[in-house]
N, C-alpha and C positions, 0 to 999 in steps of 0.2 A: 168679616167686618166687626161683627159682635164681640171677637177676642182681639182688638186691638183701641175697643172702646175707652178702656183705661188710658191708657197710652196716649191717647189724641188730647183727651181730656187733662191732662198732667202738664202736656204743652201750651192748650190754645183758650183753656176754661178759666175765669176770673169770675172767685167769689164777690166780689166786689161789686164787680160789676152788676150782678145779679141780683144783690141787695140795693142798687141804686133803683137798678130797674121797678124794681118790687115797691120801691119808695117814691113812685111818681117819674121816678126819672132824674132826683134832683140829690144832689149833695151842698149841702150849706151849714156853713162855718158861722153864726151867728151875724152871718149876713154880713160878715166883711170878706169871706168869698162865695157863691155859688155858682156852683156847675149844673147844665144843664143839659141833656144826653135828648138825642133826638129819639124818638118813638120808635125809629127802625133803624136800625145801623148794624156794621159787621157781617159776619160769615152770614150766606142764605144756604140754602138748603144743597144748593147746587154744588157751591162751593165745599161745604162738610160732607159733601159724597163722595167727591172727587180725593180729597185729603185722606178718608176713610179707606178709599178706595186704594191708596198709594201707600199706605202703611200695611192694609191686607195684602199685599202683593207679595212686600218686602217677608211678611208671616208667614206666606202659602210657601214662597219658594227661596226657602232660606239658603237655600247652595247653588241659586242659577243668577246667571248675569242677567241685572235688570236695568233696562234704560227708560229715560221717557225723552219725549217727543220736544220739549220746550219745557216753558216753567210750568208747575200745575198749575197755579193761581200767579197773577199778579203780587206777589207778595214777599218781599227778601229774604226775612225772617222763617216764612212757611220754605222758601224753595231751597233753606241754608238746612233744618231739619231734612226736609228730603234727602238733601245730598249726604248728611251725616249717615243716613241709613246705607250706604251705600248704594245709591242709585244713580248711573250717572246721563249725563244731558247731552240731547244729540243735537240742539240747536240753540242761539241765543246767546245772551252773555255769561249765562252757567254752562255753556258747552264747553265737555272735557270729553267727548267720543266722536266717531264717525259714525253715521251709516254705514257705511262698509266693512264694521266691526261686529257688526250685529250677526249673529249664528243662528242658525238654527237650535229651539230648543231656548232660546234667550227668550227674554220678558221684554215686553214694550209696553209703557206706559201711556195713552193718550189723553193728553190734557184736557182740562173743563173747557177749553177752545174749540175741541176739534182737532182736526188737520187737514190738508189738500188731499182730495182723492189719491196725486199721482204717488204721494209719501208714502200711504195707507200701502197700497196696491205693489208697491217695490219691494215694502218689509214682510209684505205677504207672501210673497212671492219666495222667498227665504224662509219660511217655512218658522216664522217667530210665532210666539204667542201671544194677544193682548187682551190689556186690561184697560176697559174702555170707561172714560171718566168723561164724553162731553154730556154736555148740561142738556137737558130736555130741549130747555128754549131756542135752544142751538139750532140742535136737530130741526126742532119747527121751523125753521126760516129755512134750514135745506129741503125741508120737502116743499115750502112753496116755491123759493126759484126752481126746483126739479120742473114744478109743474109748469110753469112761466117756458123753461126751455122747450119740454114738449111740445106746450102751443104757440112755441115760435113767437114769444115775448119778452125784448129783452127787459133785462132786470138793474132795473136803476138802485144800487144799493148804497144807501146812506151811511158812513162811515167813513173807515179809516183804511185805504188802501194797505197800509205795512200792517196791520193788525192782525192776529196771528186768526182772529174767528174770522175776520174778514177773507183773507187768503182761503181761508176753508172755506167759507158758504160762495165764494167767486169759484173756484172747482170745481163747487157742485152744479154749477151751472154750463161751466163747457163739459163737464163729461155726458151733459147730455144733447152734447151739441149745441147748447145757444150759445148768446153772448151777454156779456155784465159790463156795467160802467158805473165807477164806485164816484161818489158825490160826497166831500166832505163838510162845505159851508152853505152855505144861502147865497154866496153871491157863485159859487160856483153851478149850484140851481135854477139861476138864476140865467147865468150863462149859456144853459143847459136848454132852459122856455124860450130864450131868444134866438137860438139855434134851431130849435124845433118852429119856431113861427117864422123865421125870416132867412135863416141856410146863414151859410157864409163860409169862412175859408177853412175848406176840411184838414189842412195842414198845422195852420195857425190851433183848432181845436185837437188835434191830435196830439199836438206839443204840448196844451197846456194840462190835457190829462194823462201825458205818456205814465206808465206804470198803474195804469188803474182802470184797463178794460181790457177786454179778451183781447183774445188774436186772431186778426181780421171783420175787428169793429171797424165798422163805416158808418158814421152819424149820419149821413144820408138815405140808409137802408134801414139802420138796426135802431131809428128814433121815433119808428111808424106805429111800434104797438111796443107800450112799454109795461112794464112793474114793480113798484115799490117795494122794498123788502130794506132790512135796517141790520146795522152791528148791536145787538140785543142790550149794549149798555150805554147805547146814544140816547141825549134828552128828547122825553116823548113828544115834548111841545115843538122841539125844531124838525124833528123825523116829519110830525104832522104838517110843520108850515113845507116841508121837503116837497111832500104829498100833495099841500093843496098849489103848490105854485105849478107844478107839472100838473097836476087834473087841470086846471083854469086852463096853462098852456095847448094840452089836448085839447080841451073843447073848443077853445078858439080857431084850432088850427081845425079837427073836422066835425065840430058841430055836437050840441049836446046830444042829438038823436044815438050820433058815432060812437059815444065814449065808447061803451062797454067794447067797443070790440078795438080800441085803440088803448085802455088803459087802467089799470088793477090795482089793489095797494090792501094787505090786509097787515094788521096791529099783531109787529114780532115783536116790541117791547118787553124783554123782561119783567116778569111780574116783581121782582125783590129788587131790581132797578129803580123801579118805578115807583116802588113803597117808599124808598129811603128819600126817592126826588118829591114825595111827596112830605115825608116825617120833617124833613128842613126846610121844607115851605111854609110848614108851621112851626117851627122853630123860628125860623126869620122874624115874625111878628112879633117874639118877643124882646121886650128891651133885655139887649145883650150890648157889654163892650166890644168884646171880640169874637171870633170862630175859630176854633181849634178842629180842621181836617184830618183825621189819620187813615194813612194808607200808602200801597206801593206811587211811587211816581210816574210808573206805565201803567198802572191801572185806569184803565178809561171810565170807568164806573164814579170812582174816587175824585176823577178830573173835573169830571161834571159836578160833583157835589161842591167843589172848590170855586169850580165857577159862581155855581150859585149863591155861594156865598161873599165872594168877591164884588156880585151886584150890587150886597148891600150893607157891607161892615168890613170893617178890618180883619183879614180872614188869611190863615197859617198853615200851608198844607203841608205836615209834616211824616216821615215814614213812620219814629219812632221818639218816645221821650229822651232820649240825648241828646236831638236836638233844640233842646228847650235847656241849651246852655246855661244860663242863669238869670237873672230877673233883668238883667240887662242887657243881654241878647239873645236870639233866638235864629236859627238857622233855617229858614225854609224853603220848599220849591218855587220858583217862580216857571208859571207856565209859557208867559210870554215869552220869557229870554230859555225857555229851556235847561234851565241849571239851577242850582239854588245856590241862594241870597242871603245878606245876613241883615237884620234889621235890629237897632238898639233903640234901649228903653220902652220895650215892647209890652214890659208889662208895668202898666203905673202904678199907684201908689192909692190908699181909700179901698172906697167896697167897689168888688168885682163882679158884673154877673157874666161867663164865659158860656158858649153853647158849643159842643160836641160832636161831632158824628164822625163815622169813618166808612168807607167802602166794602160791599161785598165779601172784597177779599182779604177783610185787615179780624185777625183774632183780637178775644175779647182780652189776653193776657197783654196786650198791648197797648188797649184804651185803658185799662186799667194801669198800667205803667205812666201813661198820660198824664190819668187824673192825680195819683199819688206823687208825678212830681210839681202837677201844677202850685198842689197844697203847700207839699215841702219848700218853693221858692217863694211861699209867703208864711214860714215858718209854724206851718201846722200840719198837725200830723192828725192823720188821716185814721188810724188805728185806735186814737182818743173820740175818733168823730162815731168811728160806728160802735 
C-alpha cells in the first residue's frame, strides 16, 4: 500500500482543495463569488483504504488475473481508473466477467461494501485469493445481526434492499439461520408497527416487501422479538425515528417491563457519514444561493447529502464539472424521477455565495474540478485567486 501511495495521490489529491481547506473552508472572488466547502466532505478513511487497497493488488500481482466483486466505491471516475488498471468486474454495470471465469490462483477484489456470504464461500471454494476492502463499519453491523440471529431475533434493517452492503449484511443473517426484513421509509415502518399491533393480511404484507426478507419470513412468527440494524450510510435521524416507531410499537404490543426480551437496536451509523450529515447542517445556516452536491448518482451517502440540501435551497447533485455546462445550463440528477435533468439559467447574474460538499466516495481532484469551473463560468480564474 505504501508503494502505490504516489500513485493514488496523482489521481484523487487536489492542491487546491487543500489550501481552501487550510483557509477556512472558503474561496472568494472579492465577494462577487464565494464558495463555501462544508467542514467534512469526500473520501473517509474507509473509502482511501479500500482504493489503496485495489491499486496494491494490481502492484503485488502484476501477471495474475484480477477481478472484483462490484464497484469499489460508488464513484465512476474511481471505478473508470480501476478498470484502466486492468481489473475486471464481476457484477454491476462495470461487469465485463463471470464468475465462472474466475481460476484458481486469480485475485478477487471485495468491495468497501462487502459481499453475500454465498458469493464469498463459491469463489472460495475455487481456490482464488482475496483482497478484502470492506469498511470496518460494515463488519460492525454484521457482527450484530450475527448476534440478533443467534438469539433468534429478527433483524429489521433500515435501508435499501438492492444495495450492494445491504444484500451483504442480509446474508449475514441467514447464514446464521435467522431472518432479515429490510425497511426503506417511515411509512413503510410504519406499516411495519401496525402489523406488529393489530396483524392483518400476511399475503397483502408479503407482496408489498417481496425482495427484501429472507426465505420463509412469516410476519406473524418472525415480528415477536426484533432488531434494529441500518445500511451504514442511511440518515441517522430517520434510522433513529426507524427505531423509535418499532421500540413504542413493541412496548405497546408487550409492555414496557417486555421490551428487552422483544427488542434491540444499537447505533451502526457510519462515523464519516454522519460527520458530513452533520458538516452541511451547518453549512445550511449559512446564507447561500445554491448547493453544489458532488458524487456518484448510486452513492447512497451522496443521496442523502442532496436531500438535505434539497429541504432548504436550490440544490445540484452533480457526478462531475461537465456538467455544469455553462452559466445557462446545468445538468443534474434528479432523484425523484431517477435520471437527470437539465435546468436553465441556473446560475444568475451579481454576488454569488455557493455551498459545497460531496460524498464519501467522490475524490478531492473532482471538487476541485467543480470549484475551478464554477469560477471560470463567471469569468475568473482561479490561479489569479490563489
Amino acid at each position: 500500500m505504501e508503494a502505490v501511495q504516489a500513485q493514488v495521490l496523482s489521481h484523487y489529491r487536489s492542491e487546491l482543495v487543500e489550501r481552501i481547506r487550510a483557509n477556512g473552508h472558503v474561496l472568494s472572488a472579492d465577494g462577487l463569488l464565494t464558495v463555501k466547502l462544508a467542514k467534512e466532505f469526500g473520501f473517509c478513511y474507509g473509502v482511501e483504504r479500500a482504493i489503496d487497497l485495489a491499486y496494491a493488488a494490481r502492484k503485488a500481482y502484476p501477471e495474475r488475473n484480477i477481478y472484483i466483486l462490484g464497484e469499489i466505491i460508488h464513484n465512476p471516475e474511481v471505478n473508470d481508473q480501476i478498470r484502466a488498471m486492468g481489473v475486471r468486474f464481476l457484477s454491476g454495470k462495470e461487469k465485463n466477467a463471470d464468475i465462472e471465469e474466475v481460476q484458481r490462483e486469480d485475485v478477487v477484489i471485495i468491495p468497501a461494501f462487502g459481499t453475500e456470504v454465498a458469493t464469498r464461500a463459491q469463489l472460495a471454494a475455487k481456490g482464488c485469493e482475496f483482497v478484502d476492502t470492506t469498511c470496518g463499519d460494515v463488519m460492525s453491523v454484521w457482527k450484530r445481526v450475527r448476534q440478533y440471529s443467534k438469539d433468534r431475533v429478527t433483524s429489521i434493517i433500515h435501508g435499501k434492499a438492492w444495495h450492494e452492503e445491504t444484500k451483504a449484511t442480509s446474508s449475514q443473517t441467514t447464514s446464521g439461520g435467522g431472518h432479515y426484513l429490510v425497511v426503506f421509509t417511515l411509512a413503510e415502518t410504519d406499516y411495519v408497527c401496525n402489523y406488529i399491533l393489530h396483524g392483518g393480511k400476511k399475503d397483502e404484507f408479503l407482496q408489498k416487501f417481496k425482495g427484501a426478507f429472507s426465505e420463509g419470513f412469516d410476519p406473524d412468527i418472525h415480528l415477536q422479538a426484533i432488531g434494529v440494524a441500518n445500511q451504514t450510510t442511511m440518515l441517522r435521524g430517520e434510522t433513529e425515528e426507524v427505531q423509535r416507531r418499532l421500540k413504542q410499537a413493541m412496548t405497546q404490543k408487550y409492555g414496557a417491563d417486555q421490551i428487552e426480551a422483544h427488542f434491540r437496536f444499537f447505533d451502526t451509523i457510519c462515523g464519516a457519514t454522519q460527520d458530513r450529515q452533520d458538516a452541511l447542517e451547518k453549512l445550511l445556516r449559512e446564507p447561500m444561493d445554491f448547493l453544489l452536491v458532488i458524487g456518484g448518482y448510486n452513492s447512497s451517502n451522496t443521496s442523502h447529502l442532496a436531500e438535505m440540501g434539497e429541504a432548504k435551497l436550490p440544490t445540484y447533485f452533480i457526478k462531475n464539472a461537465a456538467k455544469m455546462v455553462s452559466d445557462k445550463l446545468i445538468v443534474h440528477y434528479d432523484q425523484h424521477q431517477g435520471r437527470e435533468v437539465e435546468t436553465r439559467d441556473w446560475l444568475p447574474p451579481g454576488r454569488l455565495n455557493v455551498g459545497i460538499t460531496a460524498g464519501a466516495s467522490c475524490p478531492n481532484n473532482l471538487i476541485e474540478d467543480t470549484i475551478r469551473r464554477l469560477f471560470e463560468l463567471r469569468g475568473i480564474s482561479v490561479r489569479e485567486l490563489m
